[in-house]
Biotite code that builds the C-alpha atoms (Angstrom):
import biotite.structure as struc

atoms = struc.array([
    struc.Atom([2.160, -15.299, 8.586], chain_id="A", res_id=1, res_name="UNK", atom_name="CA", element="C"),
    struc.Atom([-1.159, -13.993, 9.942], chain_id="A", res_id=2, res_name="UNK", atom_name="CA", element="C"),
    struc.Atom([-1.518, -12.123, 6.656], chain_id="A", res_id=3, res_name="UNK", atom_name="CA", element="C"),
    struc.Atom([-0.734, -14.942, 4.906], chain_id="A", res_id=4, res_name="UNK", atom_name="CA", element="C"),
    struc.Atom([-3.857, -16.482, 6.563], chain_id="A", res_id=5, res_name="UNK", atom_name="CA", element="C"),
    struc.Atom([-5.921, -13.634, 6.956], chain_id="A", res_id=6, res_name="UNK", atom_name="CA", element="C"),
    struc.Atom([-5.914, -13.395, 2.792], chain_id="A", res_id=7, res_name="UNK", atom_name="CA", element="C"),
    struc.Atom([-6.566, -17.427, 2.650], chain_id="A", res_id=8, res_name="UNK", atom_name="CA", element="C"),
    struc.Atom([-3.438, -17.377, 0.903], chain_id="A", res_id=9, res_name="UNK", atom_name="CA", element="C"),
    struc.Atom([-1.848, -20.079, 3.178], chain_id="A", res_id=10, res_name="UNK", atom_name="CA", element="C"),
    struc.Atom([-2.042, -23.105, 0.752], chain_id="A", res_id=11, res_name="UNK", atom_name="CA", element="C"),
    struc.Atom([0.238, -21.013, -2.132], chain_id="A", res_id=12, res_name="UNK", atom_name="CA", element="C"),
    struc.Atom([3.428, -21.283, -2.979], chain_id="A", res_id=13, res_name="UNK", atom_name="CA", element="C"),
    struc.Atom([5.646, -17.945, -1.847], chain_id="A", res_id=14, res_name="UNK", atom_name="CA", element="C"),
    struc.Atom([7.344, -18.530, -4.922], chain_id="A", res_id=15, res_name="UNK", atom_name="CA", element="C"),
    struc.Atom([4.247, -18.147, -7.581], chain_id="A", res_id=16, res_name="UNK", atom_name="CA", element="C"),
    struc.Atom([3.140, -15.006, -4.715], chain_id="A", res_id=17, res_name="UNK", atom_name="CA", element="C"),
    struc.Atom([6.386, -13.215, -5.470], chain_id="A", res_id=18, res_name="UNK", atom_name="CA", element="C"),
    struc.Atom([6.093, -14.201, -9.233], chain_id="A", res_id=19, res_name="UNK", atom_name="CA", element="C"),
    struc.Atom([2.846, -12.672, -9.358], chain_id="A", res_id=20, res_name="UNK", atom_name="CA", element="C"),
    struc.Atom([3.456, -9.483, -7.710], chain_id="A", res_id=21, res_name="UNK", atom_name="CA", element="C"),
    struc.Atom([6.784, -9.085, -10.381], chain_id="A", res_id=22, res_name="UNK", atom_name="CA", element="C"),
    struc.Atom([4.191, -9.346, -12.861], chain_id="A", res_id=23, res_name="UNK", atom_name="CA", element="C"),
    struc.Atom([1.981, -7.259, -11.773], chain_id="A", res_id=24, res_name="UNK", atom_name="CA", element="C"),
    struc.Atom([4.996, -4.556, -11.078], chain_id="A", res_id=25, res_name="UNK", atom_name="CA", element="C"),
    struc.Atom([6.502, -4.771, -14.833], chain_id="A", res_id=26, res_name="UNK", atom_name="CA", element="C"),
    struc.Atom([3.203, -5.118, -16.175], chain_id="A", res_id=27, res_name="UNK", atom_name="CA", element="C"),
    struc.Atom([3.512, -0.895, -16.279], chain_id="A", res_id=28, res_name="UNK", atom_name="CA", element="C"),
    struc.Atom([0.157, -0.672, -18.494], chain_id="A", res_id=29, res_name="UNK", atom_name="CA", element="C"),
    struc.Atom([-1.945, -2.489, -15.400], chain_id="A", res_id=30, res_name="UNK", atom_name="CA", element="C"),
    struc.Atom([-0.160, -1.203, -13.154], chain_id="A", res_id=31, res_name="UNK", atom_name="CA", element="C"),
    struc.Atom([-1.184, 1.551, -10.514], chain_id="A", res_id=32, res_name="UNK", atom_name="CA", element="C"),
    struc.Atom([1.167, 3.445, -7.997], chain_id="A", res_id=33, res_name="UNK", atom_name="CA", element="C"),
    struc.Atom([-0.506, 2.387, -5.215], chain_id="A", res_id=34, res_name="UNK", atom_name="CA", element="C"),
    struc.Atom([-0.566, -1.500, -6.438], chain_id="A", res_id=35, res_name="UNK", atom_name="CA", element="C"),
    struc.Atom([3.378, -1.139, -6.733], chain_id="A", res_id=36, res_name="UNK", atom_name="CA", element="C"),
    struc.Atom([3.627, 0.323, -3.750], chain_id="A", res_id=37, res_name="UNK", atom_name="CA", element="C"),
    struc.Atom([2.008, -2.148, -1.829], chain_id="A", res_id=38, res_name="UNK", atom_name="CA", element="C"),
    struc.Atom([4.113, -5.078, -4.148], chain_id="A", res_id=39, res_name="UNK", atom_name="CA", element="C"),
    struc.Atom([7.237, -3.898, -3.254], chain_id="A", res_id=40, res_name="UNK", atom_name="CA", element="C"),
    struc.Atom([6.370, -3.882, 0.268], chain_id="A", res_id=41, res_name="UNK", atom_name="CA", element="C"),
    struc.Atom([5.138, -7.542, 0.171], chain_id="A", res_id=42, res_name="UNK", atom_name="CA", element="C"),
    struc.Atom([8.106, -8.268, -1.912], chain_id="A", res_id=43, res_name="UNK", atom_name="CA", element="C"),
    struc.Atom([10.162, -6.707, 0.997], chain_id="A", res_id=44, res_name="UNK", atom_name="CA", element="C"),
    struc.Atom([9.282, -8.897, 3.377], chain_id="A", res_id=45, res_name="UNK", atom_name="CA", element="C"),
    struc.Atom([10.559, -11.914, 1.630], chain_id="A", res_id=46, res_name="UNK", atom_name="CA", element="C"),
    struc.Atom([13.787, -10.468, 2.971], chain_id="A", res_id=47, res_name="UNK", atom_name="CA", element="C"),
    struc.Atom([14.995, -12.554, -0.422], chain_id="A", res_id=48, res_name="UNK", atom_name="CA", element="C"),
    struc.Atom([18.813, -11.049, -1.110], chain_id="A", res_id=49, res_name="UNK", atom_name="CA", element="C"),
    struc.Atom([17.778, -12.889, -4.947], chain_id="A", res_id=50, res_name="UNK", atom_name="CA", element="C"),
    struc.Atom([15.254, -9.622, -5.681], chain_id="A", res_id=51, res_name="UNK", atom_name="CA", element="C"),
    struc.Atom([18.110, -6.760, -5.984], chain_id="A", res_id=52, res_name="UNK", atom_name="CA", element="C"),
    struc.Atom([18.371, -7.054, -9.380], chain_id="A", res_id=53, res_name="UNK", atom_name="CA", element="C"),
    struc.Atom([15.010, -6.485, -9.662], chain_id="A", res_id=54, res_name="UNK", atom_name="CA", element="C"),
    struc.Atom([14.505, -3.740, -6.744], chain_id="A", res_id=55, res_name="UNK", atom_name="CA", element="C"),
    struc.Atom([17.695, -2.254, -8.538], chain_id="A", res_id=56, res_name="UNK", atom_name="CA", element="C"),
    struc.Atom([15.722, -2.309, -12.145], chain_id="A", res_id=57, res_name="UNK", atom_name="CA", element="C"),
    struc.Atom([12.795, -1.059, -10.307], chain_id="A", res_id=58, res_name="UNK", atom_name="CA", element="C"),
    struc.Atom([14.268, 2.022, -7.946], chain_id="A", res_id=59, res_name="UNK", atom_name="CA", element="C"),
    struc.Atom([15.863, 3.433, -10.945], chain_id="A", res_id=60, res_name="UNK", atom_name="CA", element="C"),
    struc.Atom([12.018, 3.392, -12.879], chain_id="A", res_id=61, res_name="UNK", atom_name="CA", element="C"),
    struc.Atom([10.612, 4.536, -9.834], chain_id="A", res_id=62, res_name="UNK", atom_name="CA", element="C"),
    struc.Atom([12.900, 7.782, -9.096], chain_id="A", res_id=63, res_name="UNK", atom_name="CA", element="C"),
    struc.Atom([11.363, 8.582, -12.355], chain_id="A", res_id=64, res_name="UNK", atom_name="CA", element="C"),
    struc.Atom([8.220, 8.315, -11.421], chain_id="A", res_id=65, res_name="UNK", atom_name="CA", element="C"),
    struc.Atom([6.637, 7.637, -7.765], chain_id="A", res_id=66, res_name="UNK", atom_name="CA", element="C"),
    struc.Atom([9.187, 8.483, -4.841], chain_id="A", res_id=67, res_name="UNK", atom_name="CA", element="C"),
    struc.Atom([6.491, 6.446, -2.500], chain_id="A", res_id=68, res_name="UNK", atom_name="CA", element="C"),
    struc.Atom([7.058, 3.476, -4.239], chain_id="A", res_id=69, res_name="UNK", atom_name="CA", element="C"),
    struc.Atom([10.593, 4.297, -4.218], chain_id="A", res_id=70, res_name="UNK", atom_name="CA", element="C"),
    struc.Atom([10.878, 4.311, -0.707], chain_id="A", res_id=71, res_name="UNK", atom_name="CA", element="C"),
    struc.Atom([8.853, 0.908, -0.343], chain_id="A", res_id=72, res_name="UNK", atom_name="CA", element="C"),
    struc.Atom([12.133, -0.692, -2.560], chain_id="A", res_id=73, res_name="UNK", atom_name="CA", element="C"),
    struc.Atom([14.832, 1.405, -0.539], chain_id="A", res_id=74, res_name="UNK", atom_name="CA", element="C"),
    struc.Atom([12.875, -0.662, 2.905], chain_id="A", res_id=75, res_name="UNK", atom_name="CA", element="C"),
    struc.Atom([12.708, -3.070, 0.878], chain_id="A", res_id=76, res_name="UNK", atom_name="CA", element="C"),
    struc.Atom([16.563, -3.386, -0.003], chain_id="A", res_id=77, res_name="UNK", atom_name="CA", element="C"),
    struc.Atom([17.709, -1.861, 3.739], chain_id="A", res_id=78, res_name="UNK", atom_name="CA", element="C"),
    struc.Atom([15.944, -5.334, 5.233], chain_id="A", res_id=79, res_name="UNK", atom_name="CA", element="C"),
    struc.Atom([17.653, -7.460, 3.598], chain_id="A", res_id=80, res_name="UNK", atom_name="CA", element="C"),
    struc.Atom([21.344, -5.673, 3.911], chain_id="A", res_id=81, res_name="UNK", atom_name="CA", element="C"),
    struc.Atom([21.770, -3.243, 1.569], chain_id="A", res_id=82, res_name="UNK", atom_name="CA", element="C"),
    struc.Atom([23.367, 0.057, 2.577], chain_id="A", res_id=83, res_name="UNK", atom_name="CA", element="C"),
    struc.Atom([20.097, 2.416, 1.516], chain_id="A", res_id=84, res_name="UNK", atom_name="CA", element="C"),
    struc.Atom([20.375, 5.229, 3.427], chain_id="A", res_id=85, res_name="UNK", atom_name="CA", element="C"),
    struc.Atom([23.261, 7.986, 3.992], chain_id="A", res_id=86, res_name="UNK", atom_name="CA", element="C"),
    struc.Atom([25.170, 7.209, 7.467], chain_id="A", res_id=87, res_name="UNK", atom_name="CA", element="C"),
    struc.Atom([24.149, 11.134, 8.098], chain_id="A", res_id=88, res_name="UNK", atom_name="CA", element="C"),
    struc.Atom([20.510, 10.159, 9.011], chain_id="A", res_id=89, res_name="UNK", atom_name="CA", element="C"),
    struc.Atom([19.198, 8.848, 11.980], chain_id="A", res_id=90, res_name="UNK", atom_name="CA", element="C"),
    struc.Atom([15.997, 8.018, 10.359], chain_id="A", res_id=91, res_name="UNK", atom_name="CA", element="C"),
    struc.Atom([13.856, 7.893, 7.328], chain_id="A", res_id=92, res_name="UNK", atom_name="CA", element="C"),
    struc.Atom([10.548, 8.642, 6.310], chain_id="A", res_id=93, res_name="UNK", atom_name="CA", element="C"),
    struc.Atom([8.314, 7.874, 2.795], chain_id="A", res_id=94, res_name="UNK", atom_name="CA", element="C"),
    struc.Atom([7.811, 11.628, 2.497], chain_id="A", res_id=95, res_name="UNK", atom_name="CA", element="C"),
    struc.Atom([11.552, 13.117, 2.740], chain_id="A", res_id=96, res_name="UNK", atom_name="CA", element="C"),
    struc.Atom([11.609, 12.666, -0.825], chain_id="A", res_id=97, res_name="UNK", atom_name="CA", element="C"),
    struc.Atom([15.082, 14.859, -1.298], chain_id="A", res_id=98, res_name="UNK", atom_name="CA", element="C"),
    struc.Atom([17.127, 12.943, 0.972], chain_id="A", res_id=99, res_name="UNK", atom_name="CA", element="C"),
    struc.Atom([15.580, 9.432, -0.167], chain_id="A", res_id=100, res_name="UNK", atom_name="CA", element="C"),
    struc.Atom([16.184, 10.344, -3.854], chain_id="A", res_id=101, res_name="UNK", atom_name="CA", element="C"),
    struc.Atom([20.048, 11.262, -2.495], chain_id="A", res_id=102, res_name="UNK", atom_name="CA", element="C"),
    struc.Atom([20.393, 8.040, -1.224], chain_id="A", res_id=103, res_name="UNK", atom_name="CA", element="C"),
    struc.Atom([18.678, 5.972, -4.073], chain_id="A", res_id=104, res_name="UNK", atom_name="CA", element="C"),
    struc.Atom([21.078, 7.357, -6.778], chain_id="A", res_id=105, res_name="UNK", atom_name="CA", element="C"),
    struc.Atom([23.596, 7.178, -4.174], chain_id="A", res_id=106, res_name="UNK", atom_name="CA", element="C"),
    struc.Atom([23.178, 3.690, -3.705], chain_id="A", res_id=107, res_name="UNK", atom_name="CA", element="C"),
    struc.Atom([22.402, 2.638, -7.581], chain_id="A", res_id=108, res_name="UNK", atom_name="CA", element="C"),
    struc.Atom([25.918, 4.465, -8.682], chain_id="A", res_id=109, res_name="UNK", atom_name="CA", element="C"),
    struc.Atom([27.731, 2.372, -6.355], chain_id="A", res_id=110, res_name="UNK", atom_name="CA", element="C"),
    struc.Atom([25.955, -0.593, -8.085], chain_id="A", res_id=111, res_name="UNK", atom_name="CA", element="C"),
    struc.Atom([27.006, 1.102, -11.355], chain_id="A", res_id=112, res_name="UNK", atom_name="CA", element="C"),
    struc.Atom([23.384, 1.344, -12.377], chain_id="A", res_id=113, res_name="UNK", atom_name="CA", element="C"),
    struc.Atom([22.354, 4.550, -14.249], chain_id="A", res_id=114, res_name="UNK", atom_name="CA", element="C"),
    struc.Atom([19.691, 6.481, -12.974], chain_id="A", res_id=115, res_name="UNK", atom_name="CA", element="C"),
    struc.Atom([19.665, 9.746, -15.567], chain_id="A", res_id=116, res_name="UNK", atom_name="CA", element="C"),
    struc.Atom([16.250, 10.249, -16.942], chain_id="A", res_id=117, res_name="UNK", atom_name="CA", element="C"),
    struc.Atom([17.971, 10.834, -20.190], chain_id="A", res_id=118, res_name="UNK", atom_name="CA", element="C"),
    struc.Atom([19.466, 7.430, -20.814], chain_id="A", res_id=119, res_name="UNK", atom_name="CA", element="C"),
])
């Protein structure tokens, strides 16, 4: 809440904030890695299970692309109950990038979501 308020953003409706960031995250041609980044993270702490179709859509664009961002979506989906990350590790970090890619493909097969760069 205090960044809610720190931002002036207190009057707005979550709703049209989530909306927005959405936007701004399928709006690839305006869109910067770091902007993502930070969106998903926002996004995250919705804690809203509604968003994993969309974190789905958006990991499996992301391994392509920006394992950072990647990450943010794997916290993202771990917060609000997904099973992200491979019973084997007793942590995670943005920058293990082979064992977070692992456990992103891991996690969109069991969804049945393809993750090939060639499809």
């Amino acid at each position: 809440m205090s960044e809610i308020q720190k931002h002036g953003l207190e009057g707005l409706d979550p709703e049209l904030i989530a909306r927005e960031l959405r936007d701004l995250i399928t709006a690839e041609h305006k869109s910067y890695s770091r902007d993502r980044q930070q969106a998903y993270w926002a996004l995250g702490k919705k804690r809203d299970r509604g968003l994993i179709p969309f974190f789905c859509d958006q990991l499996r664009l992301e391994l392509r692309r920006d394992m950072i961002a990647a990450y943010q979506i794997m916290i993202a989906l771990q917060d609000i109950g997904e099973p992200m990350f491979g019973s084997d590790r007793s942590g995670y970090s943005f920058d293990d990038h082979k064992l977070n890619r692992r456990d992103a493909e891991s996690y969109l097969e069991g969804r049945g979501v393809s993750y090939n760069s060639t499809d």
